[in-house]
N, C-alpha and C positions, 0 to 999 in steps of 0.2 A: 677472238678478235682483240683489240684493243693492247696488241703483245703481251697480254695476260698466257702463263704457260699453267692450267689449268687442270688439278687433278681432283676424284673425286670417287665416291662411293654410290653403288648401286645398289637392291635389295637383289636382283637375277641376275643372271650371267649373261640373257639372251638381252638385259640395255646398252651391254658392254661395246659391242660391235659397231652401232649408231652412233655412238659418242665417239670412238676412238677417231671412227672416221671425221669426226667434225675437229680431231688434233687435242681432243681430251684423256686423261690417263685413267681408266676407269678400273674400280675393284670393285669386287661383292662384299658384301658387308651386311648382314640382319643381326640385330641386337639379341632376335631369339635365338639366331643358331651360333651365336659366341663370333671369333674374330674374323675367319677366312680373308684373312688379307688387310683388313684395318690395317695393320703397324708396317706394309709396306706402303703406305702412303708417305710424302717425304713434307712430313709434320715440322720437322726441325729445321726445316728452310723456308717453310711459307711465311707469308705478309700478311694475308687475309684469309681467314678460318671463317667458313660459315657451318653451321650445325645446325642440321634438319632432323636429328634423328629423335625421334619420341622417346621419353626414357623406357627399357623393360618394370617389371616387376623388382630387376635388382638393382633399380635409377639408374641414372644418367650415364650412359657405357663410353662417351665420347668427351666429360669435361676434364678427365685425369689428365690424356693423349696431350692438351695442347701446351702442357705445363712445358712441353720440348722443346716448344718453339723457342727458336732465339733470336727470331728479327719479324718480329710480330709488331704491323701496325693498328691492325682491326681483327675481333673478331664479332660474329654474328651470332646468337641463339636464336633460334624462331620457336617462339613460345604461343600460348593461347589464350585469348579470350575466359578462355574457360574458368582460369584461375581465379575469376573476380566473383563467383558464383553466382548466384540468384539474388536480383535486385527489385525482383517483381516492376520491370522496365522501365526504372530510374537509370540516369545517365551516367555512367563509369570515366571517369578518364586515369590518369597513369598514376593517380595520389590516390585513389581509391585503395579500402582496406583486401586482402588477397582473401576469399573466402571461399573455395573450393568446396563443391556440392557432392561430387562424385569421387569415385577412387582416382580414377583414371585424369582428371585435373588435378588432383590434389598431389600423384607423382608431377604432376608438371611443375607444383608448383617449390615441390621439392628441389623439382632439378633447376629450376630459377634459381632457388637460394644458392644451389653449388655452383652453378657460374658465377652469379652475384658475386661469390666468396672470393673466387677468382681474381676478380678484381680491387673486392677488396683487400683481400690479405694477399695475393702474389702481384700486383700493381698492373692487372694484365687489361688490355683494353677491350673489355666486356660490355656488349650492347644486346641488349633485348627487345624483340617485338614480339607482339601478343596480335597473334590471328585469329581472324573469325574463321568462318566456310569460306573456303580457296574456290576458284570456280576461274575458268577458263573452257581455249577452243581442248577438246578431247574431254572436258571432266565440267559437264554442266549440264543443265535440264533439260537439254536436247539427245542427249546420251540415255540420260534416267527416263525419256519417253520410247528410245527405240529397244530399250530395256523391258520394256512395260514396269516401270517403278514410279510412276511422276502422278503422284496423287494430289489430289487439293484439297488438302486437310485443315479443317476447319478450327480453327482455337484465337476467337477474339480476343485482340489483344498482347497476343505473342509475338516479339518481334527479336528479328536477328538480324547482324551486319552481316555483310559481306566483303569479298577482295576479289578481283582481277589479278591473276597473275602478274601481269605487264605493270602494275602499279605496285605489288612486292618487289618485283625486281627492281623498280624507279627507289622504291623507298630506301632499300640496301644500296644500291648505286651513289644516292644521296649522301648516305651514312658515312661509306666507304670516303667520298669526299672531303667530307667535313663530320670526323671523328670527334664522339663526343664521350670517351669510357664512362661508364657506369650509366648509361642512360635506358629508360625504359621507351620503346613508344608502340602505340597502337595502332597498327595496321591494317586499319578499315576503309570500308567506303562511307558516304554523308549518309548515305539513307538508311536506318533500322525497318524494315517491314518483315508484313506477316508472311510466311514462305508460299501461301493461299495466292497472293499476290503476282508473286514472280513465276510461282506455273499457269498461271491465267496468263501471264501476256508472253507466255513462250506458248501456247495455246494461240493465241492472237497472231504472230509473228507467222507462225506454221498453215496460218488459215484454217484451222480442227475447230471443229465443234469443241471448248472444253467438256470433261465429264462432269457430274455432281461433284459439289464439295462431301467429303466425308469427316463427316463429325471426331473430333479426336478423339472422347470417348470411345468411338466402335473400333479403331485404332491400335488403341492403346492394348486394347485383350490380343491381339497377334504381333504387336511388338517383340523385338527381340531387348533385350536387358541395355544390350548397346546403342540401338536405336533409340532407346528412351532416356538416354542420359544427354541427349541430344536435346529434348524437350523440357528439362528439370530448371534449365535457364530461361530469366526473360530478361534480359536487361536492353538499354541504349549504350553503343561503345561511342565516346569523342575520341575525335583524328587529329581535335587542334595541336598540339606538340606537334605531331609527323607534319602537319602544312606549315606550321611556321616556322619550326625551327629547322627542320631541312630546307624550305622550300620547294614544297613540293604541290605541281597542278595535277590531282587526278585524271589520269586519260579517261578513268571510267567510274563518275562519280556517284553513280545508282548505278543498280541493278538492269533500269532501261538500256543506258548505251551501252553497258556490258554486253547485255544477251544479243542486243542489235548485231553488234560488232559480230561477235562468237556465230549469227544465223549466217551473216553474209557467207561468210569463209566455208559453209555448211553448203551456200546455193548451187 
């Protein structure tokens, strides 16, 4: 919409088709299995680059591509959370030192600096946002319950942001408006809680009996390595940048009107 002509990369061939039909130009693209089509994207015309892609093991596979462009007003990285490492749940905002806990933020925080660079030394209009846990309708705790995955895991005191989809896209929407290169911001919602929380009141929502909480210790022995770099953090993310200097009203500024929303659509 918007007379935006819109093209883009997928991980499967089987997203290809839904999108086309919605007047999108779609390729496959997986960082693990090399290019399959990246370079026929028409890099060198676009205005607005946004980049979702996680770096591989060999970094960042997509900030070389935008060096093409030559009528570039904005582009996006969507970065993480993650890079600010463990603050034992002291408040983070975008001046905080970069302190990565894990391997897997710690390329992220790599492939920040190579955008970063971007901008600084190729003068290109490079913006960053740093995400919590994305959560929307298809990819939230109402999914993880018909999964049977939705435990209420116990660890006083551990708290994470979160994001609505519909308020990343507001946030980049924002951006796109009122470009500001080199900038970082953090794309969260207001409320830091414990995850204990948020499957208790999707438990609520559904009318279920919740289950016991399970102690994180008993937990943590059938963790997988990845699951548990998920817990190595505790911090508080601030949003103040992303609200005031975009202007931006959260549609869903806790975790409650999130999942409210996300059940409706469910009914």
């Amino acid at each position: 919409g918007n007379g935006w002509k819109v093209s883009g990369s997928v991980r499967e061939s089987s997203q290809i088709p839904k999108l086309r039909e919605e007047g999108m130009n779609a390729f496959v693209f997986d960082s693990q299995e090399g290019d399959q089509g990246i370079s026929e994207l028409p890099l060198s015309d676009a205005t607005h680059v946004l980049s979702t892609v996680p770096p591989g093991l060999d970094g960042d596979p997509i900030s070389d591509l935008v060096k093409t462009c030559r009528h570039i007003s904005w582009i996006g990285y969507l970065s993480t959370t993650g890079v600010y490492g463990n603050t034992d749940g002291k408040v983070v905002d975008e001046t905080s030192p970069i302190n990565p806990s894990s391997p897997r933020s710690k390329r992220r925080a790599d492939a920040e600096s190579k955008w970063r660079a971007l901008f600084a030394q190729d003068a290109l209009p490079v913006h960053t946002f740093r995400l919590p846990g994305i959560y929307g309708p298809g990819r939230s705790v109402f999914e993880s319950y018909q999964d049977n995955r939705l435990r209420r895991v116990e660890k006083p005191g551990h708290v994470f942001n979160r994001i609505h989809v519909d308020d990343i896209v507001q946030a980049l929407e924002a951006s796109m408006n009122k470009p500001n290169p080199g900038a970082v911001y953090n794309v969260c919602d207001d409320l830091p809680i414990e995850p204990s929380e948020v499957a208790t009141y999707a438990y609520e929502l559904m009318e279920i009996k919740p289950p016991a909480h399970i102690p994180f210790e008993e937990l943590v022995k059938t963790m997988s390595p990845m699951a548990l770099t998920f817990w190595q953090d505790n911090r508080c993310v601030s949003n103040e940048r992303m609200k005031s200097e975009l202007g931006i009203t959260l549609r869903y500024p806790d975790y409650k009107s999130g999942l409210k929303a996300i059940f409706k659509l469910l009914r």
